[in-house]
N, CA, C and O of each residue as an XYZ file, in Angstrom:
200
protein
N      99.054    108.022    104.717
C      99.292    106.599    104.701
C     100.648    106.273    105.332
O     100.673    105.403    106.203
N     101.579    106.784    105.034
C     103.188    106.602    105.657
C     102.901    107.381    106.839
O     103.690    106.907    107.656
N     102.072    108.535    107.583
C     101.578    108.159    109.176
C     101.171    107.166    109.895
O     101.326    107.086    111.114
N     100.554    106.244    109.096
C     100.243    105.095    109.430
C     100.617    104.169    109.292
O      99.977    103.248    109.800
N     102.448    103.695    108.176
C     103.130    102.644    108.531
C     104.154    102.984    109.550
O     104.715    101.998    110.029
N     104.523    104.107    109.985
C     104.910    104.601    111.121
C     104.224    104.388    112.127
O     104.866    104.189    113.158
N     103.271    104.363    112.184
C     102.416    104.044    113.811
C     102.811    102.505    114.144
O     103.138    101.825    115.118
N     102.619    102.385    112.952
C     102.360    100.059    113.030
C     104.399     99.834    113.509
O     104.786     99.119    114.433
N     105.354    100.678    112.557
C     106.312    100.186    113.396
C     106.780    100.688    114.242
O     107.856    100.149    114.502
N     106.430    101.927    115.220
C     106.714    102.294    115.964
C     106.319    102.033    117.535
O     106.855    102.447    118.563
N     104.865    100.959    117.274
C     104.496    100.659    118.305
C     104.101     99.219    118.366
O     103.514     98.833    119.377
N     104.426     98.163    117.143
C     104.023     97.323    116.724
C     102.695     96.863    116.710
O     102.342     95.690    116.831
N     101.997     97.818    116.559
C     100.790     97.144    117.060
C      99.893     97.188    115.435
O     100.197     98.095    114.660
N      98.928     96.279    115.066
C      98.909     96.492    113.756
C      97.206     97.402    113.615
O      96.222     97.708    114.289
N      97.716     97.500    112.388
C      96.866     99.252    111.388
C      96.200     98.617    110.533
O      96.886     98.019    109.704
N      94.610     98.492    110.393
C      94.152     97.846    109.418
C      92.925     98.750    108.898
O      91.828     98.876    109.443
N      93.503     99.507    107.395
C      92.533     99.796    106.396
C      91.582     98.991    105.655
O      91.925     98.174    104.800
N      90.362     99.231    105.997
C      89.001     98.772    105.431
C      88.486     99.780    104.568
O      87.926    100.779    105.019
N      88.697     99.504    102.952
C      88.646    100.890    101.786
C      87.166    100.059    101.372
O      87.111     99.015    100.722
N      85.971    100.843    101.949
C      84.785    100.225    100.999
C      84.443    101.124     99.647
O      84.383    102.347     99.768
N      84.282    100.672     98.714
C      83.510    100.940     97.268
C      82.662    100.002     96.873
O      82.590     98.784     97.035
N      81.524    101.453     95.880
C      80.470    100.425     95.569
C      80.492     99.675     94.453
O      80.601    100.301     93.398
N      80.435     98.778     94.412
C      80.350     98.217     92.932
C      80.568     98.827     91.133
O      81.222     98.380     90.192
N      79.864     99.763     91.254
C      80.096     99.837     90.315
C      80.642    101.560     89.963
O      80.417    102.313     89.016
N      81.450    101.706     91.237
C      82.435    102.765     91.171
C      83.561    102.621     91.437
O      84.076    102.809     92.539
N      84.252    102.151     90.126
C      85.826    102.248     89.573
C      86.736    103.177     89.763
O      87.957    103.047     89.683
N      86.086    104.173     90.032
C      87.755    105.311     90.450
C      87.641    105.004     91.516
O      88.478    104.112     91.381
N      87.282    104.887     92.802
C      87.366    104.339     94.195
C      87.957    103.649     94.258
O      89.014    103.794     94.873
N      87.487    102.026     93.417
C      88.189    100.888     93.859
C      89.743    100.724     93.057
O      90.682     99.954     93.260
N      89.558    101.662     92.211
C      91.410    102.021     91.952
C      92.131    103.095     92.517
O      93.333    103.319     92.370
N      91.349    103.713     93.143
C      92.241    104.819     94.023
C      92.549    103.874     95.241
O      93.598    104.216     95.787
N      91.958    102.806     95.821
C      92.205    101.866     96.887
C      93.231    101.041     96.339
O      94.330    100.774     96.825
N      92.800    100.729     95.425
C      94.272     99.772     94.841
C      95.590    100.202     95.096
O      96.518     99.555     95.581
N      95.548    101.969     94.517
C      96.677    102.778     94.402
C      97.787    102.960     95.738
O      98.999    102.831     95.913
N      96.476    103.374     96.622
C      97.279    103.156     97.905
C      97.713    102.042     98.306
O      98.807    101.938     98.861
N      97.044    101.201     98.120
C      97.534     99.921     98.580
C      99.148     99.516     98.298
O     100.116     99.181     98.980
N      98.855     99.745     96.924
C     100.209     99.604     96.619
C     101.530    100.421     96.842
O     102.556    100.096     96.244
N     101.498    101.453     97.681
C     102.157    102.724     98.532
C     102.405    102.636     99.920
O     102.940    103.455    100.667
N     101.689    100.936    100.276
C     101.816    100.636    101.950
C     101.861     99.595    101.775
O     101.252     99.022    100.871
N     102.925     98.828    102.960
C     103.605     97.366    103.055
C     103.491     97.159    104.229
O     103.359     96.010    104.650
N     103.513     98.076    104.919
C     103.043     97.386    106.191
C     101.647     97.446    107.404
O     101.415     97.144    108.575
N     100.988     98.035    106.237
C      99.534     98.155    106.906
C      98.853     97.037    106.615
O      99.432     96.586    105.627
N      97.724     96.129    106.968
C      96.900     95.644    106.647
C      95.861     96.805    105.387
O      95.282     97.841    105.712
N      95.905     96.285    104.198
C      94.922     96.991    103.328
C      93.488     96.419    103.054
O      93.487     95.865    101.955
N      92.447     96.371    103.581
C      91.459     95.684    102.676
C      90.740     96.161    101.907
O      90.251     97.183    102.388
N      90.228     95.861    100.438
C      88.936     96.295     99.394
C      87.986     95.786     99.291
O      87.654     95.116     98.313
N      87.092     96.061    100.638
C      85.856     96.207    100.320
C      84.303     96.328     99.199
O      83.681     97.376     99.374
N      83.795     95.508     98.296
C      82.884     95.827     97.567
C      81.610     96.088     98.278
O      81.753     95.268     99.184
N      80.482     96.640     98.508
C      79.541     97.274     98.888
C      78.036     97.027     97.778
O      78.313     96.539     96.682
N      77.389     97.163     97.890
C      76.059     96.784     97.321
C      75.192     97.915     97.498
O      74.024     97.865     97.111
């Protein structure tokens, strides 16, 4: 993940994570959270899935 807020400021160009989980799998969509919160300058998104 910090390879990848290094890319975004080293070349400005922007980095966008798309974390899909399915619904009704909770360690995913908190292991996505987790990172999320470990990167500031990536685009993060959480995805729910069906």
């Amino acid at each position: 993940m910090k390879k990848l807020e290094k890319m975004a400021a080293d070349t400005g160009k922007r980095v966008v994570i798309n974390w899909f989980y399915e619904e009704d799998d909770e360690d995913i969509f908190f292991a996505g959270n987790d990172y999320k919160a470990l990167i500031s300058k990536v685009e993060f998104n959480l995805i729910e899935t069906v």
